[in-house]
C-alpha positions in Angstrom: 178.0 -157.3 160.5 176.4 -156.5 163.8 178.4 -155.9 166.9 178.0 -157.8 170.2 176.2 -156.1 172.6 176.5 -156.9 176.4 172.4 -156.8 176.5 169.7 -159.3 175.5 167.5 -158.6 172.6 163.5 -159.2 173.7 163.6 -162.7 171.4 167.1 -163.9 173.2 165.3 -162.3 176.4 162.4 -165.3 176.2 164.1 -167.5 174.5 166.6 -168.4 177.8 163.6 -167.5 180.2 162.3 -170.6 178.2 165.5 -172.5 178.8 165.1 -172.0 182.6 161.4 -172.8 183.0 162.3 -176.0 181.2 165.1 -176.4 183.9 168.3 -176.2 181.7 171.0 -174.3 183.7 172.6 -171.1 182.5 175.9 -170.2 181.9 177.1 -167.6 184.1 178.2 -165.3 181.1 173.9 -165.8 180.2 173.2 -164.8 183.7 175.9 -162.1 183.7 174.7 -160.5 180.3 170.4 -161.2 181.7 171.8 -158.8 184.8 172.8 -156.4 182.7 169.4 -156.5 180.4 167.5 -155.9 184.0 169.7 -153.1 184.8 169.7 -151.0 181.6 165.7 -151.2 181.6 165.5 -150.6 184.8 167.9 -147.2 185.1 166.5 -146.3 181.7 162.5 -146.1 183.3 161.5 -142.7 184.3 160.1 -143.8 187.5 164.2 -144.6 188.4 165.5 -141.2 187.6 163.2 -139.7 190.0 163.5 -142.6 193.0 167.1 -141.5 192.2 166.8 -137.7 192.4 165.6 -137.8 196.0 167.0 -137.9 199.5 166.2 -140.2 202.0 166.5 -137.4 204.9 165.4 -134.8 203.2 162.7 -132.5 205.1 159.5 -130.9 203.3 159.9 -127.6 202.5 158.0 -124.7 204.1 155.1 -122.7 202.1 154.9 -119.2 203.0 151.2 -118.8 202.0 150.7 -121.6 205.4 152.5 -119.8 207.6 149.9 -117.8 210.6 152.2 -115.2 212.6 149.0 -114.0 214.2 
């Protein structure tokens, strides 16, 4: 037995994208459960951990080696 999973697999992924383009409307538990597919690839991309890392405010820091006194 497998267990449920609140994601879609790639096949179930196409297949209701399929189902739309042919203009059959989804249930909202599809919708709900395609949300939560888009999410977990999304948070699980590299490119989202680091957008996630940074502040919005945050100011450049200062290198020494570009600082003249003179």
């Amino acid at each position: 037995m497998t267990e449920p999973t609140d994601t879609f697999t790639k096949a179930e992924l196409s297949a209701h994208r399929a189902a739309a383009e042919r203009g059959e409307t989804p249930s909202l538990d599809i919708v709900a459960k395609f949300i939560r597919t888009i999410r977990k690839t999304f948070l699980a991309s590299p490119i989202a951990v680091e957008k996630g890392k940074k502040t919005r405010n945050s100011k450049p820091k200062v290198d020494e080696s570009q600082v003249d006194f003179f």
